[in-house]
C-alpha positions, 0 to 999 in steps of 0.5 A: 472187253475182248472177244475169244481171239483175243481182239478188243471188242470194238462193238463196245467203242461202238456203241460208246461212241454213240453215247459219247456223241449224244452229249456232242462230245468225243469219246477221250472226252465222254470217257473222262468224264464218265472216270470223274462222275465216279465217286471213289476217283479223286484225280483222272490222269489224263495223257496227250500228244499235242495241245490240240488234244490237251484242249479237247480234253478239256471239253470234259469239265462243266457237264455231266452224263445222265444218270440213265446213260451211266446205267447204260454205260455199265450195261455196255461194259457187262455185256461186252465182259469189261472190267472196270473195278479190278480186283484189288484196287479198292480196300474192303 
């Protein structure tokens, strides 16, 4: 998710923010729940600064992302270059 200079790609955060406020959620919160809707992720480690943060975080648990938003999100990443399996980091 960076462009040729180098900057991250926020047109990518951009069009995940709209995602993330179909659901009416954030995105800190649309992106954990998007990491524990995946199936190969057992545990989320998840960081904060205040207990404010600690308790929108966890606005995550108790929905989910449909199905066709998930295809979408990995539309998102393909064209903005992310990568979210890098290599090595699941056993063949």
């Amino acid at each position: 998710m960076t462009s040729c200079s180098g900057l991250f790609d926020f047109a990518a955060v951009d069009e995940l923010k709209r995602l993330a406020a179909k659901y009416g959620k954030h995105l800190p919160q649309f992106a954990l729940r998007w990491t524990s809707s995946n199936p190969v992720v057992r545990t989320a480690l998840v960081g904060f600064r205040t207990p404010a943060e600690a308790i929108e975080n966890l606005d995550a648990r108790g929905w989910e992302i449909s199905n066709a938003d998930m295809a979408e999100i990995d539309v998102i990443f393909d064209r903005h270059g992310a990568i979210t399996l890098p290599p090595g980091w699941l056993e063949d």
